[in-house]
NUSE-70387 format. One line per 3 residues: number of its first residue (from 1); for each residue y, x, z of N, C-alpha, C. Coordinates in steps of 0.001 Angstrom, whole numbers, plus 500000, padded with zeros to 6 digits. Atoms other than C-alpha are relative to their C-alpha. Last residue first. Layout:
NUM = Y:X:Z:Y:X:Z:Y:X:Z  ... .
***
This chain:
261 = 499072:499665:500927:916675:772516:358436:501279:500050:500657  500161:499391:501059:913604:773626:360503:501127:499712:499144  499794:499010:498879:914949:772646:364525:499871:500337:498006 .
258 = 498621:499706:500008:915205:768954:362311:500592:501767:500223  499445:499943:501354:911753:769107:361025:501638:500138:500307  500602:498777:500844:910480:770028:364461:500633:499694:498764 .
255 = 499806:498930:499441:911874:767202:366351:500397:501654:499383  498496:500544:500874:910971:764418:363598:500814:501548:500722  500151:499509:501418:907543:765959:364428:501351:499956:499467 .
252 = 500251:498876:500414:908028:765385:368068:500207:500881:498781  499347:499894:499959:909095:761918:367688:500007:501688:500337  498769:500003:501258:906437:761221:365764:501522:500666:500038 .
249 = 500169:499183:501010:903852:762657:368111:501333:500051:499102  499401:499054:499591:905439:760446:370994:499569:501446:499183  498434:500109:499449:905332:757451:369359:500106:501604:500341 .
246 = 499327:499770:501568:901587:758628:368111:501333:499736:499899  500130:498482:500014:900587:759265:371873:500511:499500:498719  498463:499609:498930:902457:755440:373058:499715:501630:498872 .
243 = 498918:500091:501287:900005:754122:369511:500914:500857:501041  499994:499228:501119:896789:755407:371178:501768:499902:498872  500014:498483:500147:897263:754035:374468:499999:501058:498672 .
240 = 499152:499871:498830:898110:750678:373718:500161:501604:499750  498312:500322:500824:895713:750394:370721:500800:500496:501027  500119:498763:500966:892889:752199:372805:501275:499836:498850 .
237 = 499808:498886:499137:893280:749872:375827:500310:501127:498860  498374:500379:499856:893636:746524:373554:500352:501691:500727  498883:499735:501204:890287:747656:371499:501305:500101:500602 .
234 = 499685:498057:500105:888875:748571:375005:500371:500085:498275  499619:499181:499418:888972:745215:376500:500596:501078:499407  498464:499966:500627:888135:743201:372822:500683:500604:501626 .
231 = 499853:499212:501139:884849:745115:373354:501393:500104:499427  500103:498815:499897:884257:744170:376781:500840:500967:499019  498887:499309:499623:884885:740921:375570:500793:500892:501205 .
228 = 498903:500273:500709:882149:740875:373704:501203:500226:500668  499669:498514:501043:879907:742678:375725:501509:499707:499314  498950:498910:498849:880364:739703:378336:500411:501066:498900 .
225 = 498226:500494:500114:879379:737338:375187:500608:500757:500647  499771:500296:498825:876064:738952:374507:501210:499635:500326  500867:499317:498864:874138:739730:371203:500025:499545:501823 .
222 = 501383:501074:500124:875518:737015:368506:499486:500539:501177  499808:501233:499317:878885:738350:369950:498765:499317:499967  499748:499996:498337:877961:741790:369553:500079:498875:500729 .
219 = 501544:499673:499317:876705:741388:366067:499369:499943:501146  500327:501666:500421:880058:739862:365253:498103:499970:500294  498855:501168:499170:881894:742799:366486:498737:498655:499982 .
216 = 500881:500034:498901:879137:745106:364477:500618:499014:500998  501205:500544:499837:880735:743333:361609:498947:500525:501041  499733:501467:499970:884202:743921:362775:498783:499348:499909 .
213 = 499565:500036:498230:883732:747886:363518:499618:498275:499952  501276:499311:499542:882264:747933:359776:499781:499763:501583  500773:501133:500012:885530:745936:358768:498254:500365:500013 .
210 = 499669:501152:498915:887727:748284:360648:498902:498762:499670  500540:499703:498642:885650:751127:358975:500256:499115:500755  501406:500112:500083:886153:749919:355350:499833:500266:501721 .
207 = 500260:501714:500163:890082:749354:355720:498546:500197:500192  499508:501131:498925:890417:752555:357412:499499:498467:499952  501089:499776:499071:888501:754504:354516:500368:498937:501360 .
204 = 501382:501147:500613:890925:752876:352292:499173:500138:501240  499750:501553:499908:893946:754139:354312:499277:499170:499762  500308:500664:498757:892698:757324:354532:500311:498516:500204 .
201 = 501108:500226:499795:892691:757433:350923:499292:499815:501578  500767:498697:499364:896507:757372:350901:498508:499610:500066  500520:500526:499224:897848:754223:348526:499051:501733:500379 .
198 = 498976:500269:498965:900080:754865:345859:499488:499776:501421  500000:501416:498769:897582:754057:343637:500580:499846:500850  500020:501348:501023:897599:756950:340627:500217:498994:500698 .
195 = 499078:499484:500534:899657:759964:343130:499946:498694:498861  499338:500388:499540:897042:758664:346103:501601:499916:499025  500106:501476:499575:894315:759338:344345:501464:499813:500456 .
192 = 499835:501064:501127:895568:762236:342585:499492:499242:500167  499244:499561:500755:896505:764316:345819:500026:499231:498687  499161:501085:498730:893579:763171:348096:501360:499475:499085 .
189 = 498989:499753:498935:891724:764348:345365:500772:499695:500483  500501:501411:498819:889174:763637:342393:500543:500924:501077  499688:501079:500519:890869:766659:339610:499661:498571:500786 .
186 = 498199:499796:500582:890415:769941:340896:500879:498969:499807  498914:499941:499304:887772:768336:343518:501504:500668:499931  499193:501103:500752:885043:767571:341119:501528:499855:500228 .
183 = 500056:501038:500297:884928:770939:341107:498917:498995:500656  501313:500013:499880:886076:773258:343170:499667:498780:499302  500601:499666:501618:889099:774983:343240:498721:499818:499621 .
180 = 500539:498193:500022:890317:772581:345780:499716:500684:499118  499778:499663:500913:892451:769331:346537:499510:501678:500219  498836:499290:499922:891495:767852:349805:499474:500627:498380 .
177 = 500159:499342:498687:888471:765173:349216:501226:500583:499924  498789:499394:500113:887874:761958:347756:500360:501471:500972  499995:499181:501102:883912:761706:347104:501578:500397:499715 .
174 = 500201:498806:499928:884094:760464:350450:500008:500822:498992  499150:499497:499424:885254:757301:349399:500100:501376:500689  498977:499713:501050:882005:756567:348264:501343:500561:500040 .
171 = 501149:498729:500840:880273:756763:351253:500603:500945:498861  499170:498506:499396:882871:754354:352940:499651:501886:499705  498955:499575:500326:881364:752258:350390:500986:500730:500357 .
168 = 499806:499335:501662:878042:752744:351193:501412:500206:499041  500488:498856:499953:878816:751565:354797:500190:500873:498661  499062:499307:499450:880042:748608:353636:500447:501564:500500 .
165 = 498983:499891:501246:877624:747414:351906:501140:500815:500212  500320:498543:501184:875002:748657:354318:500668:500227:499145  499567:498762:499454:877482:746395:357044:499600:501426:499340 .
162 = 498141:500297:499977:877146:743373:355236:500525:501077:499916  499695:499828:500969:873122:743927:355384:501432:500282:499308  500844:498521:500286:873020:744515:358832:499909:500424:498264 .
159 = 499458:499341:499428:875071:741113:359251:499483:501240:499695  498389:500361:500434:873095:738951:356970:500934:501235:500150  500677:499099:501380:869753:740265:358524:501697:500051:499046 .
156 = 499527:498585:499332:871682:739276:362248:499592:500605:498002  498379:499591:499302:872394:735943:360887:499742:501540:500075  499883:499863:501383:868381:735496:359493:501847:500422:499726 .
153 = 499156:501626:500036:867385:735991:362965:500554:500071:498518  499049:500556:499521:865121:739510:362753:500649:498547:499916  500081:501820:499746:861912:740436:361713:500785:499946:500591 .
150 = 500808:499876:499093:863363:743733:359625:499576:498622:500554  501248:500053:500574:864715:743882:355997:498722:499513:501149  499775:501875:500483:868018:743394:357143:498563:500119:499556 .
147 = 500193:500799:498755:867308:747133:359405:500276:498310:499584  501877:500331:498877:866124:748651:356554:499803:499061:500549  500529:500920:501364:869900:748294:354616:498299:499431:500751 .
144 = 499251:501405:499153:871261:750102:358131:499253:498786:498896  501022:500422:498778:868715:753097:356820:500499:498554:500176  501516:500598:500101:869790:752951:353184:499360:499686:501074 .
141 = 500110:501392:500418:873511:752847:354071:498882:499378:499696  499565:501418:498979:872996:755886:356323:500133:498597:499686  501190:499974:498811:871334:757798:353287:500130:499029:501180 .
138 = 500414:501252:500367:874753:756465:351536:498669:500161:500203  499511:501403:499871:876528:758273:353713:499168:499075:499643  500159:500769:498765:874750:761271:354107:500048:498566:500376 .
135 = 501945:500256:500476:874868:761605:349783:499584:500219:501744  500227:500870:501219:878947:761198:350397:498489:499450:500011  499569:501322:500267:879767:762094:353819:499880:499217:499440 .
132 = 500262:500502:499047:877128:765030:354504:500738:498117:500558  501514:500020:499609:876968:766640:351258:499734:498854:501052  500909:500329:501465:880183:766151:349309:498443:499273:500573 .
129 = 499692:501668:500672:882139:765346:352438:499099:499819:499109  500783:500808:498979:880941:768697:354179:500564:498656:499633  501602:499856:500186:881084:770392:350677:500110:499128:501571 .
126 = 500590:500793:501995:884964:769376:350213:498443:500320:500535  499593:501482:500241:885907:770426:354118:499717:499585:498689  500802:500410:498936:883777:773915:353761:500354:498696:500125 .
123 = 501236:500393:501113:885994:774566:350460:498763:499780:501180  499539:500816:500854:889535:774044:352466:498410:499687:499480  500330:500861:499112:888102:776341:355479:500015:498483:499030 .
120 = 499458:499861:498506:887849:779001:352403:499677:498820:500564  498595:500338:499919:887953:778225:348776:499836:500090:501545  499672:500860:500425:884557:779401:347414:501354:499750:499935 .
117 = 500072:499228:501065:883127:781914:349632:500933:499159:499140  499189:499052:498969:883632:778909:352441:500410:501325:498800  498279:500779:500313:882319:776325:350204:500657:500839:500508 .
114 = 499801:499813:501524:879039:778622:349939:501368:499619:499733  499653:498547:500464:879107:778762:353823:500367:500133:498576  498598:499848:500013:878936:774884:353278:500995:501572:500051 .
111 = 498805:500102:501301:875897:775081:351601:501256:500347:500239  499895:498467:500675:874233:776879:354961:500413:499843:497989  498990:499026:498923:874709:773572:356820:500642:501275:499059 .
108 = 499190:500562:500299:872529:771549:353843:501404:500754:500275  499747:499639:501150:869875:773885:354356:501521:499508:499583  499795:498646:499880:869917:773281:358151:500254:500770:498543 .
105 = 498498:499768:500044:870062:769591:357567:500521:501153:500513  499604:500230:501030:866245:769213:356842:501834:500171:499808  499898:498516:501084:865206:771108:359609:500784:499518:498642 .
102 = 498597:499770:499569:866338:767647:361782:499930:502002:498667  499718:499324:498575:862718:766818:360560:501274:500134:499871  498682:500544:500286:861920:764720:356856:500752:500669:501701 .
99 = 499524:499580:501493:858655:766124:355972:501721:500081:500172  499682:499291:500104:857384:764624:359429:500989:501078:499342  499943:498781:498926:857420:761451:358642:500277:501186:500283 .
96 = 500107:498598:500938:858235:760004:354862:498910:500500:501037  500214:500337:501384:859344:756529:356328:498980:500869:499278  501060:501197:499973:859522:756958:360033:499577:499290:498667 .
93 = 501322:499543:498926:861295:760362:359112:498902:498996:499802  500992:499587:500845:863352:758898:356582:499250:500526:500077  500807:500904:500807:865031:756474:358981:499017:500466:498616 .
90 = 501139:500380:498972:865684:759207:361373:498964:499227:499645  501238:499204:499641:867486:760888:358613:498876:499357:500773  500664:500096:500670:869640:758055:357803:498783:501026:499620 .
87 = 500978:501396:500758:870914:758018:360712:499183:499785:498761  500775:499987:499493:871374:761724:361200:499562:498315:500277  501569:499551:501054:873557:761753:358276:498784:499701:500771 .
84 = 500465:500896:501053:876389:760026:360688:499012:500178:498987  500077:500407:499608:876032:762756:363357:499446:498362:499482  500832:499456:499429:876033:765525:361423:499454:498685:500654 .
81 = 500771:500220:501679:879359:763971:359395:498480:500510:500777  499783:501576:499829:880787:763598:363070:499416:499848:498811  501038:500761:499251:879605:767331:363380:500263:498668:500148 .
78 = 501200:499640:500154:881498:768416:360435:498921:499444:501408  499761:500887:501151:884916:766690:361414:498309:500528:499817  500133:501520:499234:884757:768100:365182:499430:499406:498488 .
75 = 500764:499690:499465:884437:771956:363273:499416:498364:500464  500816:500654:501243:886921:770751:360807:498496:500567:500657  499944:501078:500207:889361:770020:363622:498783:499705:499068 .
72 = 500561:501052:499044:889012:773046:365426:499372:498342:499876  501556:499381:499403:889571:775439:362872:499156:498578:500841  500677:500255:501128:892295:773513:361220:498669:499839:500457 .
69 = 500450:501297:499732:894304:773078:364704:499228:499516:498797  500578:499591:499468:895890:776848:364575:498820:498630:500854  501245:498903:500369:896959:776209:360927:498737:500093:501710 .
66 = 500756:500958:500083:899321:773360:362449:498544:500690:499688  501851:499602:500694:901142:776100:363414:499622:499166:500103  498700:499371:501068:905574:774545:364674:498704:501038:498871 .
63 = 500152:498894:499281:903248:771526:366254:500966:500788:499209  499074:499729:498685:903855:768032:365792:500367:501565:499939  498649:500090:501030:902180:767509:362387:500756:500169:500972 .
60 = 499541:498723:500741:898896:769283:364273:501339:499835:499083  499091:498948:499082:899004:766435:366712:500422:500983:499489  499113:500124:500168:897784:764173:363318:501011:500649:501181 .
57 = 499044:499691:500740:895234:766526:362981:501772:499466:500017  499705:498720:499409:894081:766041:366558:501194:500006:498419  499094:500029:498696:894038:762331:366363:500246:501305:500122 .
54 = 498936:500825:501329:891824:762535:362655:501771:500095:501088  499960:499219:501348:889189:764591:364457:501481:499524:499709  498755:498612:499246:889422:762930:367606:500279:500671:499014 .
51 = 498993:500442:499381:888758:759250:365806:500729:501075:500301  498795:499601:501069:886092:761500:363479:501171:499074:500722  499675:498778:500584:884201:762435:366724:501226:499848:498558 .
48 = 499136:499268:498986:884352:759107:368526:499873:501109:499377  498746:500997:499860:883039:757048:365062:501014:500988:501257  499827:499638:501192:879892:759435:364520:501666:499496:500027 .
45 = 499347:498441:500076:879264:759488:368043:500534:500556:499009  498889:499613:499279:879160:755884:367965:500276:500855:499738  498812:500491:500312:877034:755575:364913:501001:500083:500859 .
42 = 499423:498857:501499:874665:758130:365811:501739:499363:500015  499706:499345:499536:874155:755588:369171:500590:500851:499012  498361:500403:499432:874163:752646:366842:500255:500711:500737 .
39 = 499066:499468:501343:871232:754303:364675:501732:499524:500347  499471:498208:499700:869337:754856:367809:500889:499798:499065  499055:499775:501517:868613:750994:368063:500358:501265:500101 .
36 = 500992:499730:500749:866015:750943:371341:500422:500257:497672  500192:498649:499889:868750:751347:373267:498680:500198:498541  500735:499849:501075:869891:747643:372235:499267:501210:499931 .
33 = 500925:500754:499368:871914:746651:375446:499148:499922:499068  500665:500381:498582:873435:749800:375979:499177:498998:499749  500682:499172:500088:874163:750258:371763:499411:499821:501624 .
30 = 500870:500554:500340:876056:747243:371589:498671:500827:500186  500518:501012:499196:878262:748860:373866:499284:498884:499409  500538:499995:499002:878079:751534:372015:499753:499175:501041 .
27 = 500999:499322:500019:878777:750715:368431:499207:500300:501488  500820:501336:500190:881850:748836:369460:498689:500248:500094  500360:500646:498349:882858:751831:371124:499579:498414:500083 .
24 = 500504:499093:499135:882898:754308:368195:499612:498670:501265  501481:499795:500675:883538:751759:365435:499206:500430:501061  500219:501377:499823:887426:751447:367740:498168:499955:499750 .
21 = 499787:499713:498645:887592:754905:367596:499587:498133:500921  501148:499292:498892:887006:755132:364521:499577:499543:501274  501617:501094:500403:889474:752286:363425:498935:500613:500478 .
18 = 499872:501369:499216:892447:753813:365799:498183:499275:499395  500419:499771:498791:891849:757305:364105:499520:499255:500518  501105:499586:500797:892932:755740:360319:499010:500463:501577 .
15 = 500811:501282:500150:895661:753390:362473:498325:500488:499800  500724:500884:499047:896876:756643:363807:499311:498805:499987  500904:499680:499215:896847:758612:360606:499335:499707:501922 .
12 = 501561:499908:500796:898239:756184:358725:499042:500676:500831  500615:501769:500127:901152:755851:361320:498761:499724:499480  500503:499674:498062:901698:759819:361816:499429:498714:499716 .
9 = 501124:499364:499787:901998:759684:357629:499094:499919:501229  501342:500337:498782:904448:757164:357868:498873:500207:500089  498804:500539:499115:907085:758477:355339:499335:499841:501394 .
6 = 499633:498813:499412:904251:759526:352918:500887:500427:501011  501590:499471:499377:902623:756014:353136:500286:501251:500461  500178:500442:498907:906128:754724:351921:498804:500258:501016 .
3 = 499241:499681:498431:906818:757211:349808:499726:499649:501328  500137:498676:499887:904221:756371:347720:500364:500294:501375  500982:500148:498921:904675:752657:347828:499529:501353:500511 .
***
């Protein structure tokens, strides 16, 4: 099963994109007719940043420097983790107040310099998972957790709850990161997950996000039916379009490996 994931790397990483991207625009057009929900705006931007994130890298298997698509990528990747923390910030504001300001993720920022000292662009990607994916994450799972707690329809509490589970476990999954000299990350890594289970960790994360995308889906429908299929609009537009660019990545890449042996 190895192989087979390592074979259709471009594939993983377009499905893994595809679910973002998807999260991203469910999230918002629930988000128009809910403004008063900020945590589904985060959540978009959180969803369209790691979609491009994940879509660039996999352009970088095209290229003959993939190096010159690190920079860029873990710049997008860090503010989509920025983006997703800042839910569960907002919710520890109106909790805590003040105490709890956007200052609070300026300390956090100036860890990842430390990852940088450390292992380079490699040890900045491990600390912005550690910090901002892992113990962000499951900050974000405590806010969305709030929102079942709230006076809502006893469906939507259901739903909001579904989705903290869910959440939290994409949380978890963050604790997988690129293989570094850093611990936990000599030994918990993309590299020996995938080497005991056969199964790429983007792949998990995928599964959790499509069914994150699915329960705001179902949120959408309780919300407004047009939205709805609005929503299944711009899944079919973003499949379509997103698989022609990964056709034409692959065949790129296949390109390049041949020009190399």
């Amino acid at each position: 099963m190895e192989n087979f994931f390592t074979n259709q790397i471009d594939y993983v990483y377009f499905i893994y994109g595809l679910s973002f991207i998807i999260l991203g625009a469910i999230s918002y057009l629930l988000f128009i007719t809910n403004k008063n929900q900020l945590f589904l705006k985060w959540l978009a931007l959180f969803g369209f940043m790691q979609g491009a994130q994940q879509w660039l890298d996999l352009l970088g298997l095209s290229v003959a420097d993939p190096q010159a698509f690190q920079f860029i990528s873990l710049l997008i990747l860090i503010a989509s983790f920025l983006f997703f923390s800042e839910i569960g910030r907002d919710e520890a504001q109106k909790i805590f107040g003040k105490a709890y300001g956007r200052w609070i993720l300026l300390p956090a920022i100036l860890i990842l310099l430390f990852g940088w000292s450390l292992n380079g662009i490699v040890g900045i990607d491990v600390f912005s998972r550690y910090i901002f994916g892992f113990i962000g994450g499951l900050w974000t799972s405590f806010a969305i957790y709030r929102k079942s707690k709230e006076d809502i329809a006893k469906s939507k509490k259901q739903d909001f709850l579904l989705l903290a589970v869910i959440i939290g476990l994409f949380a978890l999954t963050q604790l997988i990161v690129p293989a570094a000299k850093i611990f936990p990350a000599t030994f918990l890594n993309e590299k020996t997950f995938i080497n005991s289970t056969g199964i790429p960790i983007q792949a998990v994360r995928a599964m959790f996000i499509i069914l994150a995308a699915f329960t705001i889906w179902f949120i959408v429908f309780k919300e407004n039916a047009r939205i709805k299929y609005r929503a299944a609009l711009v899944f079919l537009a973003v499949l379509v379009l997103g698989w022609v660019f990964t056709e034409n990545i692959a065949l790129r890449y296949q390109k390049n490996l041949r020009k190399t042996f």
